[in-house]
C-alpha positions as CSV (number, residue, x, y, z in Angstrom):
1,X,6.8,3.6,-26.1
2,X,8.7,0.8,-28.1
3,X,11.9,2.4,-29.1
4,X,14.4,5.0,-27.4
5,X,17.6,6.4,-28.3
6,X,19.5,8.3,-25.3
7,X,21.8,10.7,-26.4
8,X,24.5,12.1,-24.3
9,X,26.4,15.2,-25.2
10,X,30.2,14.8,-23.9
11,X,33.1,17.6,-23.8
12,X,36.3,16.6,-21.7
13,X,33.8,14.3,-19.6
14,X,36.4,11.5,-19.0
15,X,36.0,12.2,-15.4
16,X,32.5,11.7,-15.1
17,X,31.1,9.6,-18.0
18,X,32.2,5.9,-16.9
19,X,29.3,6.1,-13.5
20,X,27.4,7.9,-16.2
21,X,27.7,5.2,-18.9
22,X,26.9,2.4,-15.8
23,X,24.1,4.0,-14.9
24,X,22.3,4.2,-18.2
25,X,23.4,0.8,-19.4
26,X,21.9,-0.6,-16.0
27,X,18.6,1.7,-16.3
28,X,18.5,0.6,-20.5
29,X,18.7,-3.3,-19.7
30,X,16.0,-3.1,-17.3
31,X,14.0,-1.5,-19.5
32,X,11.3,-3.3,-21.5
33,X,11.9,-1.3,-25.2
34,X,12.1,-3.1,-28.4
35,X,15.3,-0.8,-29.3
36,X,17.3,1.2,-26.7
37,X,20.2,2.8,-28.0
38,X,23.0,4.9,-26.2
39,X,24.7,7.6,-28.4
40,X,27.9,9.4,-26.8
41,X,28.7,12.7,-29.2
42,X,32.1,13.9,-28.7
43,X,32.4,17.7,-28.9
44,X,36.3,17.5,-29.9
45,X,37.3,16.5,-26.7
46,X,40.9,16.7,-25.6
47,X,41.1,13.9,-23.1
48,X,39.9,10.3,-22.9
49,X,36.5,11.1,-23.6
50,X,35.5,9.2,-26.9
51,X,38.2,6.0,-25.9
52,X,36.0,5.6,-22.8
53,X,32.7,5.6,-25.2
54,X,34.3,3.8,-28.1
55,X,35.0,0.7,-25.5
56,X,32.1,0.8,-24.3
57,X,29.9,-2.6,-25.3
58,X,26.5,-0.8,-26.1
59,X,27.4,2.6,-26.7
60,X,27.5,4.3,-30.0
61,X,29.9,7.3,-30.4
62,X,29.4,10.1,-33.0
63,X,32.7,12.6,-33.3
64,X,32.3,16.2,-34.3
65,X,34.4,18.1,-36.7
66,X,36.2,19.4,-33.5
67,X,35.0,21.5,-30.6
68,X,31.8,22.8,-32.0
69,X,29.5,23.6,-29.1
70,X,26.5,21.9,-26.9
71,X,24.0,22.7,-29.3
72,X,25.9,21.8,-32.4
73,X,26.7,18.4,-30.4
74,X,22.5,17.6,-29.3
75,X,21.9,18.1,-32.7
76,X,24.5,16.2,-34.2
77,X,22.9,13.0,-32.0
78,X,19.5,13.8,-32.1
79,X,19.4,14.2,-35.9
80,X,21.5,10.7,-36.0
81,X,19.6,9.2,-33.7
82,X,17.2,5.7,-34.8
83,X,14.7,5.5,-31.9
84,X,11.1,6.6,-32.3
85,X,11.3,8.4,-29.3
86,X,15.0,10.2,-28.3
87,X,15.8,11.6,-25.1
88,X,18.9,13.8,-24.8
89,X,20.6,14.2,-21.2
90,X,23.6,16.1,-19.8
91,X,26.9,13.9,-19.1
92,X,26.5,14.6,-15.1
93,X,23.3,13.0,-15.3
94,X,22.3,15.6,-12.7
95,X,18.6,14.5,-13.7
96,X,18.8,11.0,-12.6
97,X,18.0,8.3,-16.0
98,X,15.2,6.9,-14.0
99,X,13.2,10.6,-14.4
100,X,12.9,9.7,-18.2
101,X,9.8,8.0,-16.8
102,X,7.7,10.3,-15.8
103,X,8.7,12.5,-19.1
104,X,7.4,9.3,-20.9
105,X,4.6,9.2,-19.0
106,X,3.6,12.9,-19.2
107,X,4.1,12.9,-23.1
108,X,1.9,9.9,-23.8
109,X,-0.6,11.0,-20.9
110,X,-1.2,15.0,-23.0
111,X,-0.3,13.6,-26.3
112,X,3.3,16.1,-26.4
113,X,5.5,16.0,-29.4
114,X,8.4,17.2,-26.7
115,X,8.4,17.0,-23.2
116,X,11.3,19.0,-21.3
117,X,12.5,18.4,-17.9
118,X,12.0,21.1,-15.3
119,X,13.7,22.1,-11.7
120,X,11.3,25.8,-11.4
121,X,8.0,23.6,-11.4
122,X,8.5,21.8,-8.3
123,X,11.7,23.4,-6.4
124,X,11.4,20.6,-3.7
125,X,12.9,17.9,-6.4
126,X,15.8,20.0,-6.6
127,X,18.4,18.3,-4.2
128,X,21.6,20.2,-4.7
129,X,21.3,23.4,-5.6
130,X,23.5,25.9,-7.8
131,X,25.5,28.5,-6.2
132,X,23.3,31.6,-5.8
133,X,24.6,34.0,-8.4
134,X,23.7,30.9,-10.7
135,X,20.1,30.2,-9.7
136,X,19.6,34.4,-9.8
137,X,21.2,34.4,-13.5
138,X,19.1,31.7,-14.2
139,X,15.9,33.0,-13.2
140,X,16.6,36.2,-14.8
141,X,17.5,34.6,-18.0
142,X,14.2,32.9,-17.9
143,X,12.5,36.0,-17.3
144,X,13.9,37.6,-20.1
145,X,13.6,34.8,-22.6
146,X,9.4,34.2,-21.5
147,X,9.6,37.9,-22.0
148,X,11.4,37.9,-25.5
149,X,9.9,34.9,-27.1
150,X,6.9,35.0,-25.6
151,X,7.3,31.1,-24.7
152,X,5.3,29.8,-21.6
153,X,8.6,27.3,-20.0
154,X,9.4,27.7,-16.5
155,X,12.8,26.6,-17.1
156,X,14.1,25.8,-20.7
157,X,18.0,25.2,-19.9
158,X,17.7,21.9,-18.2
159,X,19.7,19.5,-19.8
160,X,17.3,16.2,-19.6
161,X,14.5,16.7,-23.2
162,X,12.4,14.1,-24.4
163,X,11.3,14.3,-28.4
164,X,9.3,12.1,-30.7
165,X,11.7,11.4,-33.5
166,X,9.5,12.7,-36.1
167,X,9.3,16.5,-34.3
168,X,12.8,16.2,-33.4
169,X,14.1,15.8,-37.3
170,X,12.0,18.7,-38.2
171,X,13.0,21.0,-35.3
172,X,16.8,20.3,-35.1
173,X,16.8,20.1,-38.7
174,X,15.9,23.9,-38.3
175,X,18.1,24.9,-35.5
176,X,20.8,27.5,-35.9
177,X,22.7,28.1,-32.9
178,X,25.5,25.9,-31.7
179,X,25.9,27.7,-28.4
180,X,24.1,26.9,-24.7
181,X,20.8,28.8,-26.5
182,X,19.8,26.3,-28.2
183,X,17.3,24.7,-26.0
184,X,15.5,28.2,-26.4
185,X,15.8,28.1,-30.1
186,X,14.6,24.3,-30.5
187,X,11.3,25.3,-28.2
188,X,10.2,28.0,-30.6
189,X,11.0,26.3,-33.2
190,X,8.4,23.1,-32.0
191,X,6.1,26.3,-31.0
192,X,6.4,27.6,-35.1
193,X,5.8,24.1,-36.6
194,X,3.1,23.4,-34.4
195,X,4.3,20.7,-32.4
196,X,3.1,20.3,-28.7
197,X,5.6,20.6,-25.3
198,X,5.1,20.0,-22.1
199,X,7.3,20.7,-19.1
200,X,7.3,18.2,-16.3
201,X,9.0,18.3,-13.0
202,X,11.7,16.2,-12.2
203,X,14.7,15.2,-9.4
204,X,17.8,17.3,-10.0
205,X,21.0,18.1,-8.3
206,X,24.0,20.2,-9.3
207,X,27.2,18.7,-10.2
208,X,30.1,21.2,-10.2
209,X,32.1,21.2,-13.2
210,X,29.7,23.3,-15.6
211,X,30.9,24.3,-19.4
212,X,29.4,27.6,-19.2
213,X,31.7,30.6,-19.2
214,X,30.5,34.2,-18.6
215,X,31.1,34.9,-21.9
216,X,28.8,32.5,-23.6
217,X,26.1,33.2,-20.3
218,X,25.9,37.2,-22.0
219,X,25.6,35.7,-25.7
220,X,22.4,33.6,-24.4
221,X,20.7,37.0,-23.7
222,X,21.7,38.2,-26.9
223,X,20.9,34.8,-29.0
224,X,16.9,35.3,-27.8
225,X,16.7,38.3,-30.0
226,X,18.0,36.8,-32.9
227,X,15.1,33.2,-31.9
228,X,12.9,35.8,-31.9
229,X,13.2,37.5,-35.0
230,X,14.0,34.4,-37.1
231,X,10.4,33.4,-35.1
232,X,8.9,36.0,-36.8
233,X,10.2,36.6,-39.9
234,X,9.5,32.9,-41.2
235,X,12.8,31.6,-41.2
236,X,11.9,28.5,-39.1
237,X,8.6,27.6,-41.0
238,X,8.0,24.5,-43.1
């Protein structure tokens, strides 16, 4: 793997993306790519969020038209993104940088087009855990979205994805939903086109301060029946 972009999706993340930004400029110069990039996408933010990236030496910001949603804001980057291979991960970091490794690994090891990050494969990697009504939402969600869309993933919401840039044009090229969904809607999207993903177990730990409210938690549910029809009915194909 020559070439890596690392795109980081940022709403009202002044609080937390300066140890972020440390850690993956330390984890990028250490590494041995050709290319490395570091792209910050602003979601609208109303606090410092894009000063701190725009200072930054090595980081590239991309703004949204204002507050537009996490899904509208991954695609924004990945779509803009330069590196043969692009890796998007949440602002907490709450899957350490370093994991990227064994995502790289795993993808050129089984030939994947996508490989996603997972916390239900091996539940001993998971440090800090959510609060309990969390993990049972989660678990149901991912019951009902296997169940729904027919997809295979143990856990499709974890923020930490790796694509090859070719897949990842043609897949977020297609994706309609700007809400927390998405990651969904991207997988059966790769599924349609053909492209081949992998889930591979990796370290994570919760970090409070989550974006999603109980509102957009119910339109999830709802968003799977519409991945599922647009599935079906064509409206992802080539």
């Amino acid at each position: 793997m020559r070439s890596l972009s690392i795109v980081i999706p940022a709403y009202n993340e002044e609080a937390r993306l300066p140890a972020t930004l440390d850690a993956v400029l330390e984890f990028v110069r250490g590494a041995h790519f050709e290319f490395c990039e570091v792209v910050v996408v602003d979601d609208g933010s109303r606090d410092g969020t894009a000063a701190i990236a725009e200072c930054r030496s090595g980081v590239r910001l991309l703004r949204n038209p204002g507050n537009r949603g996490k899904g509208y804001t991954v695609r924004h980057g990945m779509l803009e993104a330069k590196g043969e291979w692009i890796l998007y991960t949440d602002a907490d970091l709450s899957a350490p940088i370093t994991e990227l490794s064994k995502l790289c690994s795993a993808a050129e090891r089984e030939r994947a087009d996508v490989a996603i990050g997972s916390r239900a494969l091996d539940r001993s990697l998971v440090g800090v855990h959510q609060s309990a009504f969390r993990e049972i939402s989660g678990r149901l969600f991912n019951l009902f979205m296997r169940a729904v869309t027919g997809l295979p993933f143990r856990d499709t919401q974890c923020g930490f994805k790796l694509f090859r840039a070719p897949a990842a044009r043609e897949i977020f090229s297609r994706q309609k939903l700007d809400g927390f969904s998405f990651d969904v809607e991207d997988l059966a999207i790769a599924r349609v086109l053909g492209y081949r993903a992998i889930e591979v177990p990796v370290v994570w730990n919760n970090v409070e301060g989550t974006k999603v409210s109980m509102f957009s938690g119910v339109q999830s549910f709802i968003d799977l029946i519409g991945i599922r029809w647009r599935a079906i009915s064509g409206k992802y194909q080539r």
